[in-house]
C-alpha positions, -999 to 999 in steps of 0.1 A, spaced: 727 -117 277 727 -92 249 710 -115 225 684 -116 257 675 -80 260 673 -76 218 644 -104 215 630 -89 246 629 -56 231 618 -71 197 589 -89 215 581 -50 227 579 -40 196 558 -66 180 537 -64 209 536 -24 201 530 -20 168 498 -50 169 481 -32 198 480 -1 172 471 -18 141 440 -32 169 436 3 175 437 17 142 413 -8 134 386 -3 159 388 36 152 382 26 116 351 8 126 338 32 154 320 63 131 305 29 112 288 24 147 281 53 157 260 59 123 242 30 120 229 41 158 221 73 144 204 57 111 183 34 139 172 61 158 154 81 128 140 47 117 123 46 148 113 85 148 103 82 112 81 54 125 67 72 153 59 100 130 41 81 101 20 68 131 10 105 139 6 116 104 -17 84 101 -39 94 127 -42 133 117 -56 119 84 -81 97 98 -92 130 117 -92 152 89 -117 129 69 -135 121 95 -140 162 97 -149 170 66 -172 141 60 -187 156 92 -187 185 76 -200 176 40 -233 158 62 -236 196 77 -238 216 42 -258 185 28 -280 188 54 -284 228 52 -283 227 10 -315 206 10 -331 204 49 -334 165 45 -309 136 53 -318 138 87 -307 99 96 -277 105 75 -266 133 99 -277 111 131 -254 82 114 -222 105 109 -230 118 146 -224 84 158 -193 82 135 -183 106 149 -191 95 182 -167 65 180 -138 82 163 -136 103 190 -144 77 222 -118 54 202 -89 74 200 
């Protein structure tokens, strides 16, 4: 009966010390998660971001060429159709976005 209770208690054990060796080993590989999440998530911000930045640039030239018609215009009092042509540029740029 004794020889009963040790292997019992031996099987305990075993049992025991793999359940922390799982645990060890999960908590091992749990901040791995966790960052990759985290690197996943700025991915996609950085993404959503160089989408933005995109479309502040196409405004911004599409200003100043706007704005180089203008002085063109005012420099010399001709390019009349070219100022007509950038209105509608302009035009679309706008309706588009």
């Amino acid at each position: 009966m004794e020889d009963f209770f040790q292997t019992v208690l031996a099987i305990c054990g075993g049992v025991s010390i793999i359940g922390g060796a799982i645990k060890l080993i999960i908590s091992t590989f749990n901040p791995y998660k966790k960052l990759i999440k985290e690197v996943d998530e700025h991915d996609e911000k950085l993404s959503n971001n160089d989408d933005r930045l995109k479309e502040l640039e196409d405004g911004t030239k599409m200003l100043l060429k706007c704005q180089l018609v203008v002085i063109e215009h005012l420099t010399t009092g001709n390019h009349i159709d070219k100022l007509k042509e950038t209105q509608e540029e302009l035009q679309e740029f706008l309706i588009n976005t």
